[in-house]
C-alpha positions as CSV (number, residue, x, y, z in Angstrom):
1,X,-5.4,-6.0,37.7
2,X,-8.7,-4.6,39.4
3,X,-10.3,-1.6,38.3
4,X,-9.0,1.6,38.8
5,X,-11.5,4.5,40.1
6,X,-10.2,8.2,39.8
7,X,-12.6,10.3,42.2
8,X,-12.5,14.2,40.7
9,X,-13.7,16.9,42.8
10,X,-13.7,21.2,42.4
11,X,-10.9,20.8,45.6
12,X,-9.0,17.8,47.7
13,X,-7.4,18.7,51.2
14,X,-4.6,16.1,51.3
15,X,-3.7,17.4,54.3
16,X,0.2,16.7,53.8
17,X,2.4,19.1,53.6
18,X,4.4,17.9,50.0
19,X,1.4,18.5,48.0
20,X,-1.4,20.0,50.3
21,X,-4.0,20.6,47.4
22,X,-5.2,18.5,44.5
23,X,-8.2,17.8,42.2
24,X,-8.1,14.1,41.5
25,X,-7.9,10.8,43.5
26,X,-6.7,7.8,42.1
27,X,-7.5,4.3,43.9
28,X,-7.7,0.6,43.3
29,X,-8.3,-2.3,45.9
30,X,-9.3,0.2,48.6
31,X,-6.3,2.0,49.0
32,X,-4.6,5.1,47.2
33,X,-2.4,5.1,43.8
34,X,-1.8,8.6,43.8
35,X,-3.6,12.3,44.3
36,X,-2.6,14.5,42.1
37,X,-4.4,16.2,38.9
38,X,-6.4,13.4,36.0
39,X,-2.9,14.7,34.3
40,X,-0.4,13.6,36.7
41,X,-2.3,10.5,37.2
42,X,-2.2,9.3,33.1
43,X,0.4,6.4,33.9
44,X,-1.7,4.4,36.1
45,X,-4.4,5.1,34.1
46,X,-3.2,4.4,30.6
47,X,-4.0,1.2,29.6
48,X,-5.6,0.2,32.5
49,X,-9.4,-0.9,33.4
50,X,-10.6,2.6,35.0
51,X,-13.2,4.3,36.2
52,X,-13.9,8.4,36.3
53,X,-16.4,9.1,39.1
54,X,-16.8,12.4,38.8
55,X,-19.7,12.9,41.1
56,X,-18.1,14.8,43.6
57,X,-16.6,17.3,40.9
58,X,-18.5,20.5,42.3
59,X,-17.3,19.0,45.9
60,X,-14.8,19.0,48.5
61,X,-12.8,15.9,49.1
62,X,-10.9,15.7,52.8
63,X,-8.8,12.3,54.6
64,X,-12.0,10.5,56.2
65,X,-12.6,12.2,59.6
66,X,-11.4,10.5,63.1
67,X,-12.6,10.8,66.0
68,X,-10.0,9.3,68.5
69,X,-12.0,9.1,71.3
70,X,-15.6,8.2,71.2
71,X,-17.9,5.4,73.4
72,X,-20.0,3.5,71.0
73,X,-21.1,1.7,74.2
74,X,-22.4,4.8,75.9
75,X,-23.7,5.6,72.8
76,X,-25.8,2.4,71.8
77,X,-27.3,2.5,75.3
78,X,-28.2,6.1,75.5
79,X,-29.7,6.9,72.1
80,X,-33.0,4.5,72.5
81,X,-33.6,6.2,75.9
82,X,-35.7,9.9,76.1
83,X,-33.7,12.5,75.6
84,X,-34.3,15.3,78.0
85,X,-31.3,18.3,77.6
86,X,-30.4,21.7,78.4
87,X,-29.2,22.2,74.9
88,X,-30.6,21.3,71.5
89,X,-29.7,18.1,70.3
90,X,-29.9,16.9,67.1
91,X,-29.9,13.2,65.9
92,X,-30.0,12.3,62.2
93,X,-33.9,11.8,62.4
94,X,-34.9,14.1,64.8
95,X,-34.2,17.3,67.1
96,X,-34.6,17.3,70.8
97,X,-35.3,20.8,72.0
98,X,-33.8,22.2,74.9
99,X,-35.3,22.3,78.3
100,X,-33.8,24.5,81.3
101,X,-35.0,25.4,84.7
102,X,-35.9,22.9,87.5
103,X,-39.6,23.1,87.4
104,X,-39.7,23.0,83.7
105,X,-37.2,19.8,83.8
106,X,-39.3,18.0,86.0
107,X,-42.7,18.7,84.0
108,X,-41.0,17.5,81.1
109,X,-39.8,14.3,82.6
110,X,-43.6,14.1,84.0
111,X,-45.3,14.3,80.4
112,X,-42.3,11.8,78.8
113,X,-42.9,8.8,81.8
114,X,-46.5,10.0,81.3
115,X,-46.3,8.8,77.5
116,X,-44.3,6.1,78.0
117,X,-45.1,2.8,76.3
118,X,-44.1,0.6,78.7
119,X,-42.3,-1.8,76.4
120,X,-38.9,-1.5,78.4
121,X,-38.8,-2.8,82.0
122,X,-37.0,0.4,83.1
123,X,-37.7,4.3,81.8
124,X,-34.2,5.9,81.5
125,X,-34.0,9.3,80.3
126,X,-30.6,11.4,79.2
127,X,-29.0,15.1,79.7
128,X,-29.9,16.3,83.1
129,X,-27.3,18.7,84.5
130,X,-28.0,20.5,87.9
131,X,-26.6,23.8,86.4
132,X,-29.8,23.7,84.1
133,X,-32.2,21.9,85.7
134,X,-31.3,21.9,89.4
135,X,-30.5,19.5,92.0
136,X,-33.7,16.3,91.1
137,X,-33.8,13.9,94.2
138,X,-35.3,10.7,94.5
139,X,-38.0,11.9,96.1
140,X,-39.2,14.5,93.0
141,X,-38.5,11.2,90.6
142,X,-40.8,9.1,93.7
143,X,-43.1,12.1,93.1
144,X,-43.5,11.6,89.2
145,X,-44.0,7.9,89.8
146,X,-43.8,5.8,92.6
147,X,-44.7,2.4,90.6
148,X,-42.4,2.4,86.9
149,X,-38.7,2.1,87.7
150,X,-36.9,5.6,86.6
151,X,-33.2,6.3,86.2
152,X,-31.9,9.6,85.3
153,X,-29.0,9.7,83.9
154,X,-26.7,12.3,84.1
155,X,-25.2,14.4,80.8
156,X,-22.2,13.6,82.1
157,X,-23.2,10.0,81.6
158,X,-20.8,9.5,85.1
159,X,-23.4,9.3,87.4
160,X,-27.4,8.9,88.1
161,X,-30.7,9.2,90.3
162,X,-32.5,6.1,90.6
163,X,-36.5,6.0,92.1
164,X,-37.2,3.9,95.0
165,X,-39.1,1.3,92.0
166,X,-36.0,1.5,90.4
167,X,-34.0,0.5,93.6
168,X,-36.2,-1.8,94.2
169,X,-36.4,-3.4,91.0
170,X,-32.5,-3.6,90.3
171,X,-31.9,-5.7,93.7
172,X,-29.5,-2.5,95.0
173,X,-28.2,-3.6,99.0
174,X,-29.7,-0.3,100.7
175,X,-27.3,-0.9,103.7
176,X,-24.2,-0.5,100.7
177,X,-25.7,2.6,99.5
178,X,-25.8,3.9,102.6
179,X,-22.1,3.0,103.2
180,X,-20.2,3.7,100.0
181,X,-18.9,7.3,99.3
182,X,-19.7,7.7,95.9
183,X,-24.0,7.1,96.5
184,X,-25.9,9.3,98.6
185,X,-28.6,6.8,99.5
186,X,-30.9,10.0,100.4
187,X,-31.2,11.7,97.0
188,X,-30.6,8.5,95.4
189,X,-27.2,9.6,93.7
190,X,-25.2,7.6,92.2
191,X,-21.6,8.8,91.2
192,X,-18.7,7.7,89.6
193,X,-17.1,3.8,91.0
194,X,-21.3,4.3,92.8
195,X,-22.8,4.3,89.3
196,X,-20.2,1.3,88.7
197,X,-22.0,-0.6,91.8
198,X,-25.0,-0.6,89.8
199,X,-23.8,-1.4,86.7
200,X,-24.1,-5.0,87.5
201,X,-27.6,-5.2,88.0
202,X,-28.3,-2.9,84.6
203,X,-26.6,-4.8,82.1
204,X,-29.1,-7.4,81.8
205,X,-31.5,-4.5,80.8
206,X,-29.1,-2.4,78.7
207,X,-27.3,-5.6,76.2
208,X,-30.5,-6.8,76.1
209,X,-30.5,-6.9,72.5
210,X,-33.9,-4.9,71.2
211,X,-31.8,-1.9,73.4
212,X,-28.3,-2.2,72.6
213,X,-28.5,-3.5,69.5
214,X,-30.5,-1.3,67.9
215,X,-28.9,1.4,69.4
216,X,-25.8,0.4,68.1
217,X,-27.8,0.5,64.6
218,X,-28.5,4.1,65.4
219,X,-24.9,5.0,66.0
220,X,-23.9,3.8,63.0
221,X,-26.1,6.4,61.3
222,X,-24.8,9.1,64.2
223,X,-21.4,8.2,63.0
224,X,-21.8,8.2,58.7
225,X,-23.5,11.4,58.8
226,X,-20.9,13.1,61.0
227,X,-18.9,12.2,58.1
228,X,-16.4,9.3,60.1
229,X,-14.5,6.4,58.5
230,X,-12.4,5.5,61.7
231,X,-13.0,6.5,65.7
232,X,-11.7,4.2,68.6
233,X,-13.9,3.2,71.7
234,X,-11.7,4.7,74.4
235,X,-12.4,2.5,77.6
236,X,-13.6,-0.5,76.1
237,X,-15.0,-2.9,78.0
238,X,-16.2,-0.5,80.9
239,X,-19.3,-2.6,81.8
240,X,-19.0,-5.9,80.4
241,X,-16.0,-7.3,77.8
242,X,-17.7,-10.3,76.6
243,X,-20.8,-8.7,76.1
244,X,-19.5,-5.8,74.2
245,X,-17.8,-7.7,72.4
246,X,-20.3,-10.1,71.0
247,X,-22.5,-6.9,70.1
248,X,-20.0,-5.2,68.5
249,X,-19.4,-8.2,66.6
250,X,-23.1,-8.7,65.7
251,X,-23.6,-5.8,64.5
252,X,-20.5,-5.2,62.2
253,X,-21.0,-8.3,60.3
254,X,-25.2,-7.9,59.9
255,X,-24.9,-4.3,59.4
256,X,-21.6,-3.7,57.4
257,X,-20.9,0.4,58.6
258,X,-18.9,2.6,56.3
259,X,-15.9,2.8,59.5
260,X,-13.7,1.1,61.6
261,X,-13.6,0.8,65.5
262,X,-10.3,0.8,67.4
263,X,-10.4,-0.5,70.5
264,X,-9.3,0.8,73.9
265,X,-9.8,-1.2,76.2
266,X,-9.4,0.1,80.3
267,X,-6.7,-1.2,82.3
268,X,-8.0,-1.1,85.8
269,X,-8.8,-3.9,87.8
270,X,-11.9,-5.4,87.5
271,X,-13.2,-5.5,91.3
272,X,-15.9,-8.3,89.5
273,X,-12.6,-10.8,89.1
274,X,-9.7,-11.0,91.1
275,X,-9.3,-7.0,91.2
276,X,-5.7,-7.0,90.6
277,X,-3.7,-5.5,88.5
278,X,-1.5,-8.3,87.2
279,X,-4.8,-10.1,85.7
280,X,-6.1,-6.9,84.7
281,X,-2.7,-6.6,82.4
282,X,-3.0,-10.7,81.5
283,X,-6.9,-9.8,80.2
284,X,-5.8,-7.0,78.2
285,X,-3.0,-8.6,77.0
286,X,-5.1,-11.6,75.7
287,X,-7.0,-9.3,73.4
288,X,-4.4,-9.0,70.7
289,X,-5.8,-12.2,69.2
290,X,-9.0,-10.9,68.7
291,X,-10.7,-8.6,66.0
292,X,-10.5,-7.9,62.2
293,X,-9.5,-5.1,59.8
294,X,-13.0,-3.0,60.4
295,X,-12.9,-4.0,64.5
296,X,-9.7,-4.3,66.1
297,X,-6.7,-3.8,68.7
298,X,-3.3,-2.2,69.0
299,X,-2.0,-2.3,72.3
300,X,-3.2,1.2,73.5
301,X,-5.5,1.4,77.0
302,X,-7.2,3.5,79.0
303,X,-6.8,4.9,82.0
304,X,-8.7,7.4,84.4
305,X,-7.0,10.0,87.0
306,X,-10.0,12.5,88.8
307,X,-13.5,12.9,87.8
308,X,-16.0,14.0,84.9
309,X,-15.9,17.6,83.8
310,X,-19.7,17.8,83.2
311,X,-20.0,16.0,86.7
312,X,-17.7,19.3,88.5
313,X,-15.7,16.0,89.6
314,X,-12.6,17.5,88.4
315,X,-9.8,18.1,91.0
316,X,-8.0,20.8,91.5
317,X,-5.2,22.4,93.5
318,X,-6.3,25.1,95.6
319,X,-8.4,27.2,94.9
320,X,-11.4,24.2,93.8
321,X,-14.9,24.8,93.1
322,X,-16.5,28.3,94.0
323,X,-19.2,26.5,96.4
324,X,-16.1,24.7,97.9
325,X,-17.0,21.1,97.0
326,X,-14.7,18.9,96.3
327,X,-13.9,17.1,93.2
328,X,-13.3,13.3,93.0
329,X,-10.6,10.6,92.0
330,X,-11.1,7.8,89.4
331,X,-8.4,6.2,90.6
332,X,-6.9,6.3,93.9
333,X,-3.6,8.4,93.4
334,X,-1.6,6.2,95.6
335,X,-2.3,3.1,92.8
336,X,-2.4,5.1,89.9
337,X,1.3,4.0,89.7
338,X,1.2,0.8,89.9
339,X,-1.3,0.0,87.8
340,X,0.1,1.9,84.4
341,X,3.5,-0.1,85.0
342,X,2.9,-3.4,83.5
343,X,1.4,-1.6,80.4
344,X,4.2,1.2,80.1
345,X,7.0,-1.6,80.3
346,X,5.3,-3.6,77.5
347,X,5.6,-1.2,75.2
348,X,1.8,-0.2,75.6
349,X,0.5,3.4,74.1
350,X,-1.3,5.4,76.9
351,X,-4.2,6.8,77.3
352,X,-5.8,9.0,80.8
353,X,-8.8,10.9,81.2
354,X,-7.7,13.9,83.1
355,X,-10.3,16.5,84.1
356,X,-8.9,19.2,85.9
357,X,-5.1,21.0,86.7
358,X,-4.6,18.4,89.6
359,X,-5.6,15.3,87.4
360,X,-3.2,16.5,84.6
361,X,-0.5,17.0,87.6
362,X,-1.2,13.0,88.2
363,X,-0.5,11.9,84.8
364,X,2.5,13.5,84.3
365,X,4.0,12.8,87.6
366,X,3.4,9.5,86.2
367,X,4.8,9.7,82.8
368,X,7.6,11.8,84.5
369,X,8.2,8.4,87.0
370,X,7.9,5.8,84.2
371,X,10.3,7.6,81.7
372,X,13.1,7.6,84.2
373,X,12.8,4.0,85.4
374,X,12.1,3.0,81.5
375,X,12.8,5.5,79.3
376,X,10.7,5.1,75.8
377,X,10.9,7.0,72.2
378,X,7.7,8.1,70.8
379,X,5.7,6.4,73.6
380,X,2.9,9.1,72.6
381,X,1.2,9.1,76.3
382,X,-1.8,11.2,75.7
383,X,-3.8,13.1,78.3
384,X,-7.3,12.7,76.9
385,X,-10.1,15.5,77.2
386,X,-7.4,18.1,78.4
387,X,-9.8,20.3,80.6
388,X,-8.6,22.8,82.9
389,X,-4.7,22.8,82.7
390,X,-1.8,25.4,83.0
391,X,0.3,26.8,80.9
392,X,3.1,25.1,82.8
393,X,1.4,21.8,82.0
394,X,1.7,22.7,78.5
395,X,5.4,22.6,78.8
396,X,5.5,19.6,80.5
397,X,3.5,17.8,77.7
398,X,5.9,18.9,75.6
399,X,9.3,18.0,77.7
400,X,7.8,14.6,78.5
401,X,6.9,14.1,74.8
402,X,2.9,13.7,75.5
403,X,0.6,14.4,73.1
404,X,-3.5,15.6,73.8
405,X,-6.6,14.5,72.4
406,X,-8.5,17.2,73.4
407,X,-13.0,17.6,73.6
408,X,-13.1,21.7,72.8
409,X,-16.9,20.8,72.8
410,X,-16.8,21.9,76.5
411,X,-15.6,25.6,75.6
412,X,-19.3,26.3,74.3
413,X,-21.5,24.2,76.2
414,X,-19.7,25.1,79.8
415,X,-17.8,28.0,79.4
416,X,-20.2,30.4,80.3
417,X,-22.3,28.4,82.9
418,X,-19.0,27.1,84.8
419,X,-17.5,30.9,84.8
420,X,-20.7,32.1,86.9
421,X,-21.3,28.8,88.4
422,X,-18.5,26.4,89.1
423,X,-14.7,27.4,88.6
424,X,-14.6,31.6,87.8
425,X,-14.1,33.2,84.8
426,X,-10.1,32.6,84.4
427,X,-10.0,28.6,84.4
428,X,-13.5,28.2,82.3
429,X,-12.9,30.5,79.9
430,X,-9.1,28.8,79.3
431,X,-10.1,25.4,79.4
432,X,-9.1,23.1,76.8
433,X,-6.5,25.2,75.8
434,X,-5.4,24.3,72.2
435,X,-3.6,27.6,71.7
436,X,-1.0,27.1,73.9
437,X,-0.6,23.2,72.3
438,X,-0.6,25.2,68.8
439,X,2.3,27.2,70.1
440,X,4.4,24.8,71.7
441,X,4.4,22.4,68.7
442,X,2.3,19.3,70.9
443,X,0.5,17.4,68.2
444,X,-3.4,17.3,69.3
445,X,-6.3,15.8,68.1
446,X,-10.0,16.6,68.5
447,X,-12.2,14.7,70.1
448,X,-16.4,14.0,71.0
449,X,-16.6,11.5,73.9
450,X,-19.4,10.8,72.5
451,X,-22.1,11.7,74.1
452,X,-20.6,14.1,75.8
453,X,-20.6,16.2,72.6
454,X,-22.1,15.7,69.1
455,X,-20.0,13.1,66.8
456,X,-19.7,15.8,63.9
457,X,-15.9,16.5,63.4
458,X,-16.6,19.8,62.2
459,X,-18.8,21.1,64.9
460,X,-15.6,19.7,67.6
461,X,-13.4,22.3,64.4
462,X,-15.7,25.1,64.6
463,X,-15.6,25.5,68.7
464,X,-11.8,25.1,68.5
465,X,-11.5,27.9,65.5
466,X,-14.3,30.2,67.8
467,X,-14.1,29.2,71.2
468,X,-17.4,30.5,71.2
469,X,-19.5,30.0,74.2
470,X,-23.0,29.5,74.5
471,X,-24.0,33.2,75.1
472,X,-22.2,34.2,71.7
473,X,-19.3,35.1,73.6
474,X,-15.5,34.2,73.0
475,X,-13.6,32.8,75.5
476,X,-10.2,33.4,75.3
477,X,-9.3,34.1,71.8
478,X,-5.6,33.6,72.7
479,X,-6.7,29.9,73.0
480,X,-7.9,29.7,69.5
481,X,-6.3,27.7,66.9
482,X,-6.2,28.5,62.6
483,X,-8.9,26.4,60.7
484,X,-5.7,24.2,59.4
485,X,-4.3,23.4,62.4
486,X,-8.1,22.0,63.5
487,X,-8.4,20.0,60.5
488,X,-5.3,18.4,60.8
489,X,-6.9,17.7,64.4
490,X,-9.7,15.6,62.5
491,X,-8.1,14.0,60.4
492,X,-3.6,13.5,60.3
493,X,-3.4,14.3,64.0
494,X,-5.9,11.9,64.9
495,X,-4.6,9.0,63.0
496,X,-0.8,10.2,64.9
497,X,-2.8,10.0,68.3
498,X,-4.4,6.4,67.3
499,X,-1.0,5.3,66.2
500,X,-2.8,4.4,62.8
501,X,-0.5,7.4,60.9
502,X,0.8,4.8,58.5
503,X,-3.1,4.3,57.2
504,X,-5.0,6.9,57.6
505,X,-5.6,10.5,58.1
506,X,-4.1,11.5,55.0
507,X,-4.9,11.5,51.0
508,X,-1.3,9.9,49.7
509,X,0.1,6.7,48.1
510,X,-0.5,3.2,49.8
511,X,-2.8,4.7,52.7
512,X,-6.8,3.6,52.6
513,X,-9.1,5.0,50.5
514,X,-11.0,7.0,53.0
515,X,-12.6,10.1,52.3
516,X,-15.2,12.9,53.4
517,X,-16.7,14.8,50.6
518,X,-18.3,18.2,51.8
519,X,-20.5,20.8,50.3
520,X,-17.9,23.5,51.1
521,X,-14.2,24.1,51.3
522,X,-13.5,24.5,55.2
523,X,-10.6,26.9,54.2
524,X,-13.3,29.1,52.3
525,X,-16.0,30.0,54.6
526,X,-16.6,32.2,57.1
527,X,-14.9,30.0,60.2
528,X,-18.2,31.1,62.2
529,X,-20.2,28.9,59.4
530,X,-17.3,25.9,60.1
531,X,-20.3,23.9,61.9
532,X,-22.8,24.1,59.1
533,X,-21.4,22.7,56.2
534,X,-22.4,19.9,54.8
535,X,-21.4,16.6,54.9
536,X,-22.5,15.0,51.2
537,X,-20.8,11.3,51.4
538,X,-17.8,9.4,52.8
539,X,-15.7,7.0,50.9
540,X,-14.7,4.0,53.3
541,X,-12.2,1.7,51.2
542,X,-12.9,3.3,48.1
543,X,-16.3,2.5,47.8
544,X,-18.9,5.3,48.2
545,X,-21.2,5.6,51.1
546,X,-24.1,9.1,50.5
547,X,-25.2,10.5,53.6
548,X,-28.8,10.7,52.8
549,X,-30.7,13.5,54.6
């Protein structure tokens, strides 16, 4: 038989309930023999060809982190572009500092097309928010240069401001913008199923493949050093199947990354085909017979209810925004029915982006609908992001048997600037309210959205342990969850949200040898340090992987 390699370390998180602790790992072929001590493990070993790798010995050995909802995509287009943000960022080989205030925004973006190489036919750069930065028009990016083509894309990666070059040079119909509700043609906007309109005419630019695909390579290093072995692409497909695909594909088999991709693809129409639902459903379905062990599908999809959080597209019932705009919908409510049916009577897992208390109300109407024409066990329907809710909501998810991936990242980046700003003090300081999920028993899983927050599991932990906001300030402590239950939110939960329980997310017999080896024990320190420990190596399939600094 093949080798057998025992992994020791000072502490392993199992992260199952039989036998939550232990100090040795045994595994052979990729996947687990048994996790016990080098004692309890003697009849594998005994006789056997084996290995002690006792590297890790002063370490901390965790299940490989998930994160359940992340947009390699968005990712691979947005890390080779200039990073302009209102809040440090840091990247494995560098750290963006943060830049607030309009002026100061602008000047920046000035001296970054100023320096600008040239070497890509379009300059995009990422992060802008008008909380931080104000409201930029195209006439200020017209202002900065009226000859190279400039998009700014929004942090909320929802929406962006094009130039009049950059109008110009993507073919855009003026008399459309003019006409289409999500564009205002004056300040050059593009928002939501607007920014779609333009996707068309970006993609040759974006999966070009000295962008994509090397940011895709860049990702990959986003992902080992956040310490993942398995996320899913939530809303695959969103600008071009066949072209995501064949990158994706590329790039696994020349590269070889230490994680797997689930893929979740979108189930809305596709207004570039027939637009219909029925051969939106016959697409999706079609997909089964694609993909391999490191990049595949499990009948899950995506779905969208009202608009970005970052964007202040959510929707809400009365009382909405505090300037009294409105929020948007992703999908038009009166279809929102129709088109989750096909998928919820094939047996299909879930999945809706749902932004604020009326988007939520959406979904579950939904769910409500579909489980008393079809009713379904363990259907795990999953509102994805969880924003602003209610309490009431909570119980819903829980009578309708819902489960939540949840982004807590918006606690500390938003918190404080959409309590002054955007929704009052109550609804942004409860947002993404884990506590009440804690306390009604709804299994929830932590998420990034990558890039709408950092893809470092144990930065998502340490927000949803704090609930710190920017200013140093917590927001609602009765909202915060124990350091176990946000663990389990990274790595068991995660895998029960994916549907991928049976594999991962936990360190037991016959699941895959995945593993996160930290510096610290996450049960030890201070939870206000949670964010700063170390990630030292993962183990993908039971061979090592060092996250080099």
């Amino acid at each position: 038989m093949s080798r057998i390699t025992v992994f020791t370390a000072k502490r392993i998180h199992t992260m199952t309930d039989a036998a939550p602790h232990a100090t040795a790992v045994a595994v052979r072929d990729g996947l687990i023999l048994e996790a016990g001590t080098l004692e309890s493990l003697q009849p594998w070993l005994e006789g056997a060809d084996c290995h002690i790798d006792s590297r890790f010995a002063d370490k901390i050995i965790m299940p490989g982190f998930i994160d359940p909802h992340l947009h390699p995509f968005i990712g691979a287009i947005l890390l080779p572009t200039t990073f302009i943000t209102a809040f440090e960022w840091a990247l494995p080989d560098k750290t963006i500092p943060a830049t607030r205030g309009h002026a100061q925004y602008l000047a920046e973006l000035a001296r970054q097309v100023q320096g600008d190489d040239g070497s890509k036919p379009l300059f995009v750069t990422w992060g802008y928010h008008q909380i931080w930065h104000g409201d930029v028009t195209r006439a200020e990016l017209n202002d900065i240069s009226a000859s190279k083509p400039l998009l700014v894309w929004h942090r909320s990666f929802h929406e962006f401001i094009l130039n009049d070059a950059a109008i110009d040079m993507l073919g855009l119909d003026r008399a459309m913008m003019e006409r289409h509700p999500q564009i205002n043609a004056e300040t050059g906007r593009f928002s939501e199923t607007g920014a779609m309109a333009a996707i068309a005419a970006l993609k040759p630019i974006l999966f070009a493949p000295e962008w994509f695909g090397d940011g895709l390579k860049q990702l990959h290093k986003v992902l080992h050093h956040g310490g993942l072995t398995t996320v899913a692409d939530m809303a695959w497909g969103i600008f071009d199947h066949e072209l995501e695909w064949a990158a994706y594909t590329h790039t696994f088999a020349e590269n070889a990354p230490p994680y797997r991709c689930m893929m979740v693809p979108r189930g809305l129409p596709d207004p570039e085909l027939t637009g219909s639902a029925e051969d939106a459903f016959e697409r999706i379905e079609a997909l089964s017979d694609r993909g391999t062990d490191q990049l595949f599908f499990d009948r899950h999809v995506k779905f969208f209810a009202d608009g970005a959080i970052f964007s202040e597209l959510a929707q809400f019932e009365p009382p909405g925004f505090i300037d009294g705009h409105h929020g948007e919908w992703m999908t038009a409510p009166e279809q929102f029915e129709d088109i989750i049916r096909p998928y919820w009577n094939a047996g299909y897992r879930i999945h809706v982006h749902c932004s604020g208390s009326l988007g939520h109300e959406l979904a579950l109407d939904v769910l409500a609908k579909m489980q008393f024409e079809r009713p379904r066990f363990d259907h795990r329907f999953t509102i994805e992001h969880f924003g602003f809710s209610t309490e009431e909501q909570v119980r819903r998810i829980k009578a309708l048997g819902a489960v939540v991936s949840a982004n807590p990242y918006y606690v500390h980046e938003l918190g404080a600037a959409y309590w002054q700003h955007s929704v009052g003090h109550e609804r942004a300081s409860q947002m993404v309210r884990l506590g009440a999920l804690a306390r009604a028993n709804v299994p929830f899983a932590l998420h990034s959205d990558y890039t709408m927050a950092p893809a470092r599991p144990l930065t998502l932990a340490w927000v949803a342990v704090n609930r710190l906001g920017e200013n140093g300030e917590v927001l609602c402590e009765n909202e915060r969850v124990s350091v176990h239950e946000a663990m389990k939110a990274i790595t068991i939960n995660a895998a029960w949200v994916l549907g991928q329980e049976g594999s991962i997310g936990s360190i037991r017999t016959g699941k895959r040898a995945d593993f996160t080896v930290l510096d610290e024990d996450p049960y030890e320190v201070d939870p206000l340090r949670l964010k700063d420990i170390g990630v030292h190596a993962t183990v993908f399939e039971g061979v090592v992987h060092m996250v080099k600094p």
